[in-house]
Each structure stands twice: as C-alpha cells, then as structure tokens.
ROKE-708245 format. One record per residue (C-alpha): residue number from 0; residue in one letter; z, x, y. Coordinates in steps of 0.1 Angstrom, whole numbers, plus 5000, padded with zeros to 4 digits. Each point is the difference from the previous one (the first is absolute). Layout:
<seq->NUM, type->A, up->Z, east->X, north->Y>
...
end
This chain:
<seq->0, type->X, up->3492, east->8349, north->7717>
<seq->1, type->X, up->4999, east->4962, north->5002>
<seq->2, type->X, up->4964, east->4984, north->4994>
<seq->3, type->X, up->4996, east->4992, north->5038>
<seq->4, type->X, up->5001, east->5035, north->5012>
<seq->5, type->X, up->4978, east->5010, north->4978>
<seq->6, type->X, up->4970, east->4974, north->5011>
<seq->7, type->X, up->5009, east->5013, north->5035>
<seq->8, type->X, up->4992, east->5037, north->4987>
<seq->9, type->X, up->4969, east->4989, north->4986>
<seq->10, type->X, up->4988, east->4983, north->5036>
<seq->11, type->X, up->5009, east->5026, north->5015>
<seq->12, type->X, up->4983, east->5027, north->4980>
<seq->13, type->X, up->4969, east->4977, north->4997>
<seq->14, type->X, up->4997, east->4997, north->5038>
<seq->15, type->X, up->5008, east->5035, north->5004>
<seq->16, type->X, up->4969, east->5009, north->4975>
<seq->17, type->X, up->4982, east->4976, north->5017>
<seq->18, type->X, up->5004, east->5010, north->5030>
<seq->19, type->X, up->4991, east->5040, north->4991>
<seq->20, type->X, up->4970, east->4985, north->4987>
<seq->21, type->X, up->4987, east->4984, north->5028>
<seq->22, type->X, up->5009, east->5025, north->5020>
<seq->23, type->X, up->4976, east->5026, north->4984>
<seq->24, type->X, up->4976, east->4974, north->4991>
<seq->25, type->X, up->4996, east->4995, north->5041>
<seq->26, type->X, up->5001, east->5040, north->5006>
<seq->27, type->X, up->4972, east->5009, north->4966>
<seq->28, type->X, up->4984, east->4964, north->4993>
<seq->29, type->X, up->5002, east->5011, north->4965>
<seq->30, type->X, up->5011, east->4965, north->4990>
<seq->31, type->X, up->4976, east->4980, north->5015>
<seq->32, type->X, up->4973, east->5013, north->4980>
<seq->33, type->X, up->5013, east->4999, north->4969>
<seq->34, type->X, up->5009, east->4968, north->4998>
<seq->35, type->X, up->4962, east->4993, north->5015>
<seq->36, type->X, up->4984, east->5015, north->4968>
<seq->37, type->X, up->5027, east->4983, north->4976>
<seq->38, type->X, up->4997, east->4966, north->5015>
<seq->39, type->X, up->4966, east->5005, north->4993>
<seq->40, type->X, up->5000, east->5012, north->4969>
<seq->41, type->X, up->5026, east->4977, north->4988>
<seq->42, type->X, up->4977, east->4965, north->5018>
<seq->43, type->X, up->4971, east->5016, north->4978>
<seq->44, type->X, up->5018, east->4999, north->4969>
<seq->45, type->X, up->5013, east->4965, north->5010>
<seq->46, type->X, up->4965, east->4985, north->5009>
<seq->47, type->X, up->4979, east->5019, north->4973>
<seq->48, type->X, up->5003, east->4975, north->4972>
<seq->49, type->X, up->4997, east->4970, north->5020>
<seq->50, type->X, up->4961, east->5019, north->5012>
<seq->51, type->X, up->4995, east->5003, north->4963>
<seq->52, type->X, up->5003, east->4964, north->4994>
<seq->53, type->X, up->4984, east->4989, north->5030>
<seq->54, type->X, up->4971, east->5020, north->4988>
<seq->55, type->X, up->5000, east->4989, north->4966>
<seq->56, type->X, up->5004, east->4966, north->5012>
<seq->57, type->X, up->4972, east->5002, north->5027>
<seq->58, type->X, up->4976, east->5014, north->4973>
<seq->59, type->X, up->5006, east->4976, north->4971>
<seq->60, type->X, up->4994, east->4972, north->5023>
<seq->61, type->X, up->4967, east->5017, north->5013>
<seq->62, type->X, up->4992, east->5003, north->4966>
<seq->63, type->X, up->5007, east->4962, north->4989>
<seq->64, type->X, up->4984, east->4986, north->5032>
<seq->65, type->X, up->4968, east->5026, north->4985>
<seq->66, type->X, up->5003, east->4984, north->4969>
<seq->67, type->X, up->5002, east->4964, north->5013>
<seq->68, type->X, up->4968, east->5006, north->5015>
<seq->69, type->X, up->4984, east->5013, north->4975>
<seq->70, type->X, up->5006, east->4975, north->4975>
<seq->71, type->X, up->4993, east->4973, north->5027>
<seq->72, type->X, up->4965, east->5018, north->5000>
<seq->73, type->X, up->4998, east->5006, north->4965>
<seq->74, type->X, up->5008, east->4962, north->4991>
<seq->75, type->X, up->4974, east->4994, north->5029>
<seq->76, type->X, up->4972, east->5022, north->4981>
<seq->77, type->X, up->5005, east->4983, north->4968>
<seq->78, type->X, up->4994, east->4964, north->5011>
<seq->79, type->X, up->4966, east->5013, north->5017>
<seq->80, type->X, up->4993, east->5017, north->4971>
<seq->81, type->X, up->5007, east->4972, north->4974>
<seq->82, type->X, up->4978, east->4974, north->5030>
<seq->83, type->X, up->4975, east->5029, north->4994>
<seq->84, type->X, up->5000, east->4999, north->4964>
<seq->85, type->X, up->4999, east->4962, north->4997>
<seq->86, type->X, up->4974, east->4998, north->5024>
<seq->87, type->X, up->4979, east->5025, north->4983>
<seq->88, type->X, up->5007, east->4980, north->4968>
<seq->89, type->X, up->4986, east->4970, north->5018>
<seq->90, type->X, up->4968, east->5012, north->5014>
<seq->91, type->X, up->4992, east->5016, north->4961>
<seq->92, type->X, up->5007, east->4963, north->4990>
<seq->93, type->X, up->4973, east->4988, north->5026>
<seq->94, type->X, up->4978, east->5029, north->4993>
<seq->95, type->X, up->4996, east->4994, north->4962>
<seq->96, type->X, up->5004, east->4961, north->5006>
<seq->97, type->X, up->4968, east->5004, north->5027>
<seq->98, type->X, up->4984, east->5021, north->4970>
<seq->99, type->X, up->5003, east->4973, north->4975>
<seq->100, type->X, up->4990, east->4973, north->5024>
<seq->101, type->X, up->4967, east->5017, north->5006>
<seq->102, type->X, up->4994, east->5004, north->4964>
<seq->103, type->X, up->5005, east->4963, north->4996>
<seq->104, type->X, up->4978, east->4992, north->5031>
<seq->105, type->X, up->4969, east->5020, north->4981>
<seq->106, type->X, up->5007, east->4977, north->4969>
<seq->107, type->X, up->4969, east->4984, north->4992>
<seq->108, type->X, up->5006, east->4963, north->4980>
<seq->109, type->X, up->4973, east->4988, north->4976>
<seq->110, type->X, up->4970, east->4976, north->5009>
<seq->111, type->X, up->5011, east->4966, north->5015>
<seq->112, type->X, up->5038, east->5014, north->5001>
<seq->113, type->X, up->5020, east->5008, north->5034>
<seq->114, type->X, up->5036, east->5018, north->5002>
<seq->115, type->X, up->5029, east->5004, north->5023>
<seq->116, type->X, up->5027, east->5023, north->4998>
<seq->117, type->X, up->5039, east->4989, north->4989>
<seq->118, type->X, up->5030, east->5021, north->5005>
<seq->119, type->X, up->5020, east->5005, north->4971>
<seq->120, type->X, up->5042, east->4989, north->5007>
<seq->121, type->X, up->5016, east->4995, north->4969>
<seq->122, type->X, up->4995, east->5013, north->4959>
<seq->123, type->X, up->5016, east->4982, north->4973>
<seq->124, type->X, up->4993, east->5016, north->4965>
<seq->125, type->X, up->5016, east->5020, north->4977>
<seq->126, type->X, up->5016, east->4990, north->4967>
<seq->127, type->X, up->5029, east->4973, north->5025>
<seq->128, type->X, up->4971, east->4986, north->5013>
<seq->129, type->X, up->4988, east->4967, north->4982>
<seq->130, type->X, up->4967, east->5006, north->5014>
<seq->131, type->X, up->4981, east->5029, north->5018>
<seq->132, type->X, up->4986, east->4991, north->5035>
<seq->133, type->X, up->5000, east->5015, north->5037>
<seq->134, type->X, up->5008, east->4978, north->5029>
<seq->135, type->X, up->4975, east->5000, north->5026>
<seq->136, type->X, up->5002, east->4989, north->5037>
<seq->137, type->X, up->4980, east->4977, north->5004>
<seq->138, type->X, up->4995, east->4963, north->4986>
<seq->139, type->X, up->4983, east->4965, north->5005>
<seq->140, type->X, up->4994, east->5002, north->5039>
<seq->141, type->X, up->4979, east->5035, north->4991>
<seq->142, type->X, up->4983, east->4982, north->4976>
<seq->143, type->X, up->5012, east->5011, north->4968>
<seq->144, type->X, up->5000, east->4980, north->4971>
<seq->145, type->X, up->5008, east->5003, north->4965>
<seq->146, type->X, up->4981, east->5015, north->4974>
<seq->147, type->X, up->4981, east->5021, north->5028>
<seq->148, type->X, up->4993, east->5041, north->4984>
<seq->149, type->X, up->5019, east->5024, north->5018>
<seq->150, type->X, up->4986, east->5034, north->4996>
<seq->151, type->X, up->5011, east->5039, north->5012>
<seq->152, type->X, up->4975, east->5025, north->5013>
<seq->153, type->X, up->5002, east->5016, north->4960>
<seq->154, type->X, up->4996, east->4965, north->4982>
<seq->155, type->X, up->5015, east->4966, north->4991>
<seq->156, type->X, up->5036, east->4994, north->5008>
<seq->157, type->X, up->5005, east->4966, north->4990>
<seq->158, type->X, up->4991, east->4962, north->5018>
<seq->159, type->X, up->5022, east->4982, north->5017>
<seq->160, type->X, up->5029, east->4975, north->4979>
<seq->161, type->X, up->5020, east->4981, north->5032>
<seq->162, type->X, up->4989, east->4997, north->5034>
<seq->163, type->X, up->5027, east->4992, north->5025>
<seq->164, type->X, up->4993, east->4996, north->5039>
<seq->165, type->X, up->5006, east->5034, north->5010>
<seq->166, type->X, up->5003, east->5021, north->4965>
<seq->167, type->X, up->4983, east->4996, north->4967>
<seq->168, type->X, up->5007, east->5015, north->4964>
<seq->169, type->X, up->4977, east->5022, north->4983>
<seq->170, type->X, up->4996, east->4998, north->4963>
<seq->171, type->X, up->4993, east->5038, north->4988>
<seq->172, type->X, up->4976, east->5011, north->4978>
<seq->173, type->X, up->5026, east->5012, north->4975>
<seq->174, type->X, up->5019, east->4970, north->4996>
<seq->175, type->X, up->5000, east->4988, north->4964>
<seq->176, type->X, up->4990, east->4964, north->5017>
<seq->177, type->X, up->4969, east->5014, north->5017>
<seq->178, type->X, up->4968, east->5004, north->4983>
<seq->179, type->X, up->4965, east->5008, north->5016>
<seq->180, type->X, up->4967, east->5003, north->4980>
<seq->181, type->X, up->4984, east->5035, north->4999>
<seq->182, type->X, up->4967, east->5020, north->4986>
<seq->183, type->X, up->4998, east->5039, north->4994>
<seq->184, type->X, up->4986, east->5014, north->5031>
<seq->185, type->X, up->4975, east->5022, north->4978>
<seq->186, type->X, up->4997, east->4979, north->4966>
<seq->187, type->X, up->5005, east->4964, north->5016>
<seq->188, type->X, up->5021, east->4993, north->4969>
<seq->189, type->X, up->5019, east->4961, north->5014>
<seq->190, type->X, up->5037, east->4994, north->4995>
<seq->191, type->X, up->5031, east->4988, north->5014>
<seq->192, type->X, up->5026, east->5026, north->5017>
<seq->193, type->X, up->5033, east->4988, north->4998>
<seq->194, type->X, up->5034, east->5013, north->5012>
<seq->195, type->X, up->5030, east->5008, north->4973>
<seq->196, type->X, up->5026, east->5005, north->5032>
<seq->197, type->X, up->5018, east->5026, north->5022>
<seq->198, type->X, up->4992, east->5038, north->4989>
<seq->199, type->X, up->4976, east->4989, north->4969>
<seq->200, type->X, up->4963, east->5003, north->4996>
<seq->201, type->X, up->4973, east->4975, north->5006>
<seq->202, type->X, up->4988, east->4983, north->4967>
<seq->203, type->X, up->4961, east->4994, north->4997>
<seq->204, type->X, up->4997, east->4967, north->4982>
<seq->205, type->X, up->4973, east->4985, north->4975>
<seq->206, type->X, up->4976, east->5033, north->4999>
<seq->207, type->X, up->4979, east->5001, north->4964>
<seq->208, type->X, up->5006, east->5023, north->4976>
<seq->209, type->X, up->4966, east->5009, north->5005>
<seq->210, type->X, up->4994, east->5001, north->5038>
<seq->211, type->X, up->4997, east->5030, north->5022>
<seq->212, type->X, up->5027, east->5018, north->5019>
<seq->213, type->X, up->5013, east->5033, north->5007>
<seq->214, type->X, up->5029, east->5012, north->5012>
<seq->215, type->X, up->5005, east->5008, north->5038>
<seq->216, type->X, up->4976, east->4973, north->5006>
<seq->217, type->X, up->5001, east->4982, north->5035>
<seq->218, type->X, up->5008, east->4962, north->4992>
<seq->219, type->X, up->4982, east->4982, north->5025>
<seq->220, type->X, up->5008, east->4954, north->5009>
<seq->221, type->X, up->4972, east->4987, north->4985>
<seq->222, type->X, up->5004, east->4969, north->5021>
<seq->223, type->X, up->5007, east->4972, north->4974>
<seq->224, type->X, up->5033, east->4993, north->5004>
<seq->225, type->X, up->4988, east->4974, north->5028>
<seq->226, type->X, up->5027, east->5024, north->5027>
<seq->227, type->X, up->4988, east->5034, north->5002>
<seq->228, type->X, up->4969, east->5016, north->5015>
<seq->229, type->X, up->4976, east->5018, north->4974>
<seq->230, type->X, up->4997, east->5037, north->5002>
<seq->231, type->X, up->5030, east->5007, north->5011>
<seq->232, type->X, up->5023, east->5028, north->4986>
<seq->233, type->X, up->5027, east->4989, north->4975>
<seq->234, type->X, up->5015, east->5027, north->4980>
<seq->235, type->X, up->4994, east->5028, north->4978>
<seq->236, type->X, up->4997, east->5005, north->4963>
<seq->237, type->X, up->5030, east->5020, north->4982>
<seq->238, type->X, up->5001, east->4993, north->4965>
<seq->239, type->X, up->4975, east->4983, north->4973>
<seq->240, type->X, up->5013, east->4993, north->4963>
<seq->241, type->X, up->4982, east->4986, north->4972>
<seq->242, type->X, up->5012, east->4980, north->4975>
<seq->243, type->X, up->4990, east->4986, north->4965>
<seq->244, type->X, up->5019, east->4972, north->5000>
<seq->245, type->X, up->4990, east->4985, north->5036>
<seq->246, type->X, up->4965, east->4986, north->5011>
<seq->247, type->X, up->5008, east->5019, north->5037>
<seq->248, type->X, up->5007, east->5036, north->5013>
<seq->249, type->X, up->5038, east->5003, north->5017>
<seq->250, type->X, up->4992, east->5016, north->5034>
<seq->251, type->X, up->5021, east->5011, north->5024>
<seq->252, type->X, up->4991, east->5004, north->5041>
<seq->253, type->X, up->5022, east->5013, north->5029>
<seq->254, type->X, up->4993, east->4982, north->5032>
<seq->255, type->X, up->4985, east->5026, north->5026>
<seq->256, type->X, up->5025, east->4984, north->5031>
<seq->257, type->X, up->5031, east->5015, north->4999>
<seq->258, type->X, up->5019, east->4966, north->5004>
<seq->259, type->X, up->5036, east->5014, north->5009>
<seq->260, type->X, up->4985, east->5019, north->5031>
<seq->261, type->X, up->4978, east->4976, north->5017>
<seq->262, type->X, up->5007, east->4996, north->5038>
<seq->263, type->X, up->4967, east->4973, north->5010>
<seq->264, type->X, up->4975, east->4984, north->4978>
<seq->265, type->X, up->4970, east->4982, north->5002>
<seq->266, type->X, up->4995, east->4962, north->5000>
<seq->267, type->X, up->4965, east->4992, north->4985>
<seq->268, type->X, up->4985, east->4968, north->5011>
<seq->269, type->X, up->4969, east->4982, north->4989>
<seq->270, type->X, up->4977, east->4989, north->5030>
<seq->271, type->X, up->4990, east->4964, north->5007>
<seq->272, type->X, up->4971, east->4992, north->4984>
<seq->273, type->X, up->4970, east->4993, north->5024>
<seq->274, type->X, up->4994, east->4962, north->5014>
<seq->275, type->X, up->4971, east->4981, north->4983>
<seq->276, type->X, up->4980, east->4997, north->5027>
<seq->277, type->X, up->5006, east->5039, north->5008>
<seq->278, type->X, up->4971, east->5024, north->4986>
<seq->279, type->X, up->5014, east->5020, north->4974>
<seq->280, type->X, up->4984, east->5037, north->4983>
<seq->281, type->X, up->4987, east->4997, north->4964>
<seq->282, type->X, up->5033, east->5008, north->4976>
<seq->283, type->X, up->4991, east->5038, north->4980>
<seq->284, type->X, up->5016, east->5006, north->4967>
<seq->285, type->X, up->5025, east->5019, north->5016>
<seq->286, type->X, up->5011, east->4971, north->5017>
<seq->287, type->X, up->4997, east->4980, north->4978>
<seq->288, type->X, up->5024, east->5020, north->4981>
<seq->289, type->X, up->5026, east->5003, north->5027>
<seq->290, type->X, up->5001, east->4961, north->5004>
<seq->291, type->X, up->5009, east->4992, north->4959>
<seq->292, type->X, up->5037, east->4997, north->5015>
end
C-alpha cells in the first residue's frame, strides 16, 4: 500500500471517529462537561504560579513601601530627638551660666574698690605656653587698663598684662612672672607668693625662719604690692620646710581659683578719689589699710 493511501485511511478513520464522537456527544453531552472541568483544571494549573508571584510580589512591595516609611519616620525622630538633646544641653548651659552670674552679682569688692564682670574666651597655659593668661572680652573702650587685679568669686586670678580695644590678657596667679604680696590669714606672717608655672605649686617667698605659719592657712593680699586690694583671698598653705642652711622657711601655696575652668571673672577697679572741694568722711584704720596700694 503506497504512502498516499494510507494518509487517506487515516482521514478517513479520524473523521469517521470524529464524527461517532460528536454524534454521542450531541445525544449524552458527556463531552461537554468534561472538557469544562479539565479546561479548568488545566487554566488553574497554568495561572497558579503566576498568583504566587503576584502575591509575593504585591507583599514585598507593601512591605518595602512599610519600611520606607518607617525609616523616613525613624530618621525624622532622631533629628527631633538630637534638636531636643542639644537644646536641653543649651538651656543647662544658661541655667548654670545664670547661677554663676548671680554669685558674681552678690560679690562684694573691698572699701573704695568697684567691679564689673568679664567673660572668659580664650586659655593659654600649659607647659607650650610661654606664658599663662586668659583672654577676656573686653579692652580699652570698657576701661580696662593694665596692671588692674582681676579676681574670681574664690580669690585672686591674676591682673591684667595687655589691653587691646576689645580683648585684654590676663596674667594668672600661677605664672612664674607673677608675684603678689600676701600675710597668713590667722598669723599675719608677710611674704611674697610667686608662681613656678603650669601644674606646680605656689612658692611663698622671704618668710623668717622664725615667723608664724601653719599649714592650711588662708593667704590673704596684704595690699602692698601697689595693684591688689587688701583682704582679699590668695591661696592656701600646703607645705612648710625648715632649713638650717637658709635664713627663710620654703613654703608652698595652691591658688584657691581653679584657673583652667574659669568662665567670667571680676575686674576690680579703684574709685576716683573725692574732689578737693568735696566733703570727705574721716579715713579708719581699715581704710587706711585698704588704700597702702
């Protein structure tokens, strides 16, 4: 049988099955409805991945647009947080700053003396530096001039070195160029404190072998040295050695102002002396003590 006759068997047969088919499918409808459930069961297979990922897809996008908007608001909390913070931080700084201008504000200056407050801007000491001074802000058009005691509400802190227009220099108490006579607070033993430097003790200067002082004494300006007020507290006694082969005691003092932390100071300023034709108060001892600078 030749290859064409047997494609034309095949057509034939297949239209022949085809045609029973139908036939009974028409008379039972046995067909249609199977092919209803198996297309649809066939569509579900087909399209049951694709849900999966649509799902999946739908979710992690819900879930990064979540997370975008929670570390949008996150981000957001932090930066008022850290405004919080710093403004916290600056209201302490006015708080203790208010505190500490009220204490100066109560400060009361020896007879004939007046005072204004300075704001401290700049340190310079330490072993680098050749000298140890604060910069303060203010200068010539406030009135400052050199050589004028500058004092913190716990003692002396120095006298002013430079004056500029807007700023002056402050010579500390503990440089080894600055000197200031003293007396014991209890014993009234005289000398002169001088400073040795950055982070070493006060030396007490020129105090007999025989005079009176003890340790932890208060060391008060005696008011000779022609700049500082008398009365006013200096320093404090550490250390008192004797020695056989010098006519004077070696003494040693730490200044009561911690220099490093100041913040403001006080400028001390002698008032005008009274016009001659102005009535004037008879002068007491006391006075007359304060005025021998």
């Amino acid at each position: 049988m030749t290859k064409p006759k047997r494609i034309a068997i095949l057509i034939v047969a297949g239209l022949f099955v085809y045609l029973s088919l139908y036939t009974w499918n028409l008379r039972t409808g046995h067909l249609d409805a199977l092919s209803s459930y198996t297309g649809l069961d066939i569509s579900g297979t087909v399209l049951r991945p694709g849900i999966w990922v649509s799902d999946k897809v739908a979710e992690f996008w819900n879930r990064y647009i979540y997370l975008v908007g929670l570390k949008q608001e996150n981000d957001a909390l932090k930066e008022e947080a850290a405004a919080l913070r710093g403004a916290n931080m600056l209201l302490r700084s006015r708080a203790e700053s208010a505190a500490r201008f009220e204490k100066l504000l109560a400060f009361v200056p020896p007879g004939q003396w007046t005072f204004s407050g300075m704001r401290v801007i700049g340190h310079r000491m330490g072993p680098a530096g050749s000298l140890s001074t604060l910069t303060v802000d203010r200068g010539t058009t406030s009135g400052v001039a050199e050589d004028m005691p500058v004092a913190g509400l716990d003692g002396i802190v120095g006298r002013i070195l430079r004056t500029g227009a807007a700023t002056s220099t402050v010579l500390l108490l503990t440089d080894p160029n600055s000197s200031i006579a003293v007396m014991g607070a209890h014993n009234r033993s005289p000398g002169m404190l001088a400073g040795q430097g950055y982070g070493k003790p006060l030396m007490l200067r020129y105090i007999n072998q025989n005079a009176i002082i003890d340790p932890n004494e208060l060391l008060l300006s005696s008011g000779l040295s022609g700049i500082y007020p008398k009365g006013l507290p200096v320093a404090r006694v550490t250390k008192i050695q004797r020695s056989d082969i010098s006519l004077f005691l070696t003494v040693q003092a730490e200044p009561l102002v911690d220099m490093a932390g100041l913040e403001e100071v006080l400028l001390l300023k002698r008032e005008a002396a009274p016009e001659s034709g102005s009535p004037t108060r008879p002068a007491s001892t006391e006075d007359a003590g304060a005025d021998d600078q």
